[in-house]
C-alpha positions as CSV (number, residue, x, y, z in Angstrom):
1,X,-15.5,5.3,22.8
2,X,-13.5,3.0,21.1
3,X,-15.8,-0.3,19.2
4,X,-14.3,-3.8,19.5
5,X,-12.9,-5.1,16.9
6,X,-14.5,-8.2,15.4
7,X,-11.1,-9.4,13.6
8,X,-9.2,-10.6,17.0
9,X,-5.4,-11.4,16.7
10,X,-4.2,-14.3,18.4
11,X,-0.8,-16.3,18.8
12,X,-0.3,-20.4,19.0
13,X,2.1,-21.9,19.9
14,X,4.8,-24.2,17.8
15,X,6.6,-27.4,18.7
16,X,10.0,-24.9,16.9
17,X,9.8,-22.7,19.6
18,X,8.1,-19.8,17.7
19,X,4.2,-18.0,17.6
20,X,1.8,-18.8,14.9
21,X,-0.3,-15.2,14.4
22,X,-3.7,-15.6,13.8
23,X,-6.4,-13.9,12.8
24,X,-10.1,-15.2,14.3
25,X,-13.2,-13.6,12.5
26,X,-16.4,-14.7,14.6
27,X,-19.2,-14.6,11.5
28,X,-22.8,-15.6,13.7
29,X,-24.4,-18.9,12.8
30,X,-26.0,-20.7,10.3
31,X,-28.4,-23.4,10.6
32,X,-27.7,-27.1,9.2
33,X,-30.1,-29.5,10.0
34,X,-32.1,-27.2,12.6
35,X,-28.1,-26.9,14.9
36,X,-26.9,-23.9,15.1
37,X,-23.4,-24.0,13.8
38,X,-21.0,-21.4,14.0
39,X,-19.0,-19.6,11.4
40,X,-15.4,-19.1,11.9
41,X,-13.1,-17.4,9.8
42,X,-9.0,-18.1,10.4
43,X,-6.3,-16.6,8.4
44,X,-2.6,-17.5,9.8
45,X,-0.2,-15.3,8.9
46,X,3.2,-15.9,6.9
47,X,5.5,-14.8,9.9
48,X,5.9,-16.2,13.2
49,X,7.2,-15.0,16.2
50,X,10.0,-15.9,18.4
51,X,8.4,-17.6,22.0
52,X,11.4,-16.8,24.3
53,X,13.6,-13.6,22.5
54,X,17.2,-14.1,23.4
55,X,18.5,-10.3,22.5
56,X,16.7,-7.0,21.6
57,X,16.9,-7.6,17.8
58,X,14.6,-10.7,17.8
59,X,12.3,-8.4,20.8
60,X,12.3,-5.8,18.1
61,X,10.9,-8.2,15.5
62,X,8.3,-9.7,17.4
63,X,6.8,-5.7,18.3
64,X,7.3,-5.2,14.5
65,X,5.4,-8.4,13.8
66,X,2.7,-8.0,16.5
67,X,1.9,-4.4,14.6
68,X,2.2,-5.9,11.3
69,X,-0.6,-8.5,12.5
70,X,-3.0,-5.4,13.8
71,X,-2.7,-3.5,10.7
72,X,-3.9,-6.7,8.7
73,X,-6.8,-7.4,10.9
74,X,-7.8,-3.5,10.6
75,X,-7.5,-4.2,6.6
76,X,-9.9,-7.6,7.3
77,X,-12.5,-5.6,9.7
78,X,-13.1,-3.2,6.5
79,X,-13.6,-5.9,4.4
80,X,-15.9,-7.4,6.2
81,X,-17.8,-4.0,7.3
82,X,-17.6,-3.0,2.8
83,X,-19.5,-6.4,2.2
84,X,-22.1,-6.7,4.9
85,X,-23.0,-3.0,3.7
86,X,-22.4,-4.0,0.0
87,X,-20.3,-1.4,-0.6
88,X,-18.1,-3.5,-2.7
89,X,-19.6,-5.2,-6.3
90,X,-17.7,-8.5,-6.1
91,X,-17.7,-9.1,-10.0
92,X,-15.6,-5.6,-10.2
93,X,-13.1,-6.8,-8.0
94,X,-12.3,-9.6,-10.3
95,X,-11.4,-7.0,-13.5
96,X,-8.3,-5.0,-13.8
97,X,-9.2,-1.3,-13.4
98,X,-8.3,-0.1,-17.0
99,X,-11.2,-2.9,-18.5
100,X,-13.9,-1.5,-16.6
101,X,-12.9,2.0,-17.2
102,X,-12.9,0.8,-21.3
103,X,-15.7,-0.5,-20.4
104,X,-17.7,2.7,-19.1
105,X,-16.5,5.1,-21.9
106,X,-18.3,2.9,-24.5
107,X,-21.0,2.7,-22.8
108,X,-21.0,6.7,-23.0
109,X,-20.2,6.6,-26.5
110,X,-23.5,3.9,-27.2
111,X,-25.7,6.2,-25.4
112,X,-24.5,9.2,-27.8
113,X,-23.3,11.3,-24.6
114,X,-19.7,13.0,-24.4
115,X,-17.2,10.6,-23.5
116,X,-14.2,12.9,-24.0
117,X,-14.0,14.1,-20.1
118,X,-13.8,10.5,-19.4
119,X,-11.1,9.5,-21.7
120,X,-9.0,11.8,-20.9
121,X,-8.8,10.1,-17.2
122,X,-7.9,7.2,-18.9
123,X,-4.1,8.5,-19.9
124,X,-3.5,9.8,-15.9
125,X,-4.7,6.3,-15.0
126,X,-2.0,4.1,-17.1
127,X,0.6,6.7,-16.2
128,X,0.1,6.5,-12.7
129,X,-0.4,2.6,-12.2
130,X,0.2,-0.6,-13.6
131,X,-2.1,-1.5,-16.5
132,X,-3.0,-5.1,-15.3
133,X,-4.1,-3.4,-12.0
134,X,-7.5,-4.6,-10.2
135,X,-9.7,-2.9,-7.8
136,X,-8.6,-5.4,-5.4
137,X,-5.0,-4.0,-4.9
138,X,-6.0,0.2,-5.2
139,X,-7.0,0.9,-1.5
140,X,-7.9,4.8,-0.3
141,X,-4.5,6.4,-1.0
142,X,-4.2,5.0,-4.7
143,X,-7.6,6.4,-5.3
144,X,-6.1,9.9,-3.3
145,X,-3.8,9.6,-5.6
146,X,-5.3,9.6,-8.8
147,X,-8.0,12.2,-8.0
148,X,-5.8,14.5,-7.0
149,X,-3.6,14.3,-9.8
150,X,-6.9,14.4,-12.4
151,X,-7.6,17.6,-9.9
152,X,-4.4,19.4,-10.3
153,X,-2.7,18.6,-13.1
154,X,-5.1,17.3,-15.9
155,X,-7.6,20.0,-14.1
156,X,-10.5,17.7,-14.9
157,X,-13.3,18.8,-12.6
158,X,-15.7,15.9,-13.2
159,X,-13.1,13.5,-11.4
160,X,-15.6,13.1,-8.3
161,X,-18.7,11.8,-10.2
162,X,-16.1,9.7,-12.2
163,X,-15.5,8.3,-9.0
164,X,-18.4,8.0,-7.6
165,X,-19.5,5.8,-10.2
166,X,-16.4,3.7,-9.6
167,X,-17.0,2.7,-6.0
């Protein structure tokens, strides 16, 4: 049973002769004044596609496109389905990664537990990614990633609480 997808992908078209892609988010309704009002969500896209394709190249682009636009609009139905559930802390997102790991290990060190597990992630961490990096930008893989190489090669075994706490 596959669910619908609440993200829907959807084309307009130009006066130039090309496709807008959109993507239409459908968010219930809020009340303003006693009227129900809707809530609607768009996000165009920066590519467009060609209405009539004169040879197999610009065919091949507009396929390429069309999946470009359904991958994005899976990456938008998680987002929505993380903050309904609050699985994502919104003030986290706005930090690099690095500050709020600086930020845990003091907070060990003030409560007079062993920080030292913890720091040693820190090294992997700046080695594998970009210092200035937020939460934002790392999606499943780049956490894959760096567990697995705090697994395997730094053989820290308290990597998945770490983590835990992270998310």
């Amino acid at each position: 049973m596959e669910l619908k997808s609440r993200v829907k992908v959807r084309e307009r078209e130009n006066s130039d002769g090309t496709n807008t892609i959109r993507l239409d988010y459908f968010g219930g309704y809020f009340n303003v004044d006693g009227k129900r009002v809707p809530k609607r969500y768009r996000r165009k896209l920066d590519f467009k596609l060609i209405t009539i394709p004169s040879n197999p190249l610009e065919k091949e682009q507009n396929k390429n496109y069309r999946e470009r636009a359904k991958l994005i609009a899976i990456d938008c139905e998680r987002e929505i389905i993380n903050e309904e559930h609050g699985l994502v802390d919104k003030e986290k997102r706005k930090q690099p990664v690095i500050w709020y790991i600086n930020r845990f290990i003091n907070n060990k060190h003030k409560s007079g537990k062993d920080a030292k597990t913890y720091e040693t992630m820190r090294v992997p961490f700046t080695k594998l990614f970009n210092k200035n990096i937020y939460f934002s930008s790392l999606d499943v893989e780049a956490y894959r990633k760096w567990y697995h190489y705090l697994q395997n090669k730094e053989k820290i075994y308290r990597a998945k609480s770490f983590f835990n706490i992270l998310q």
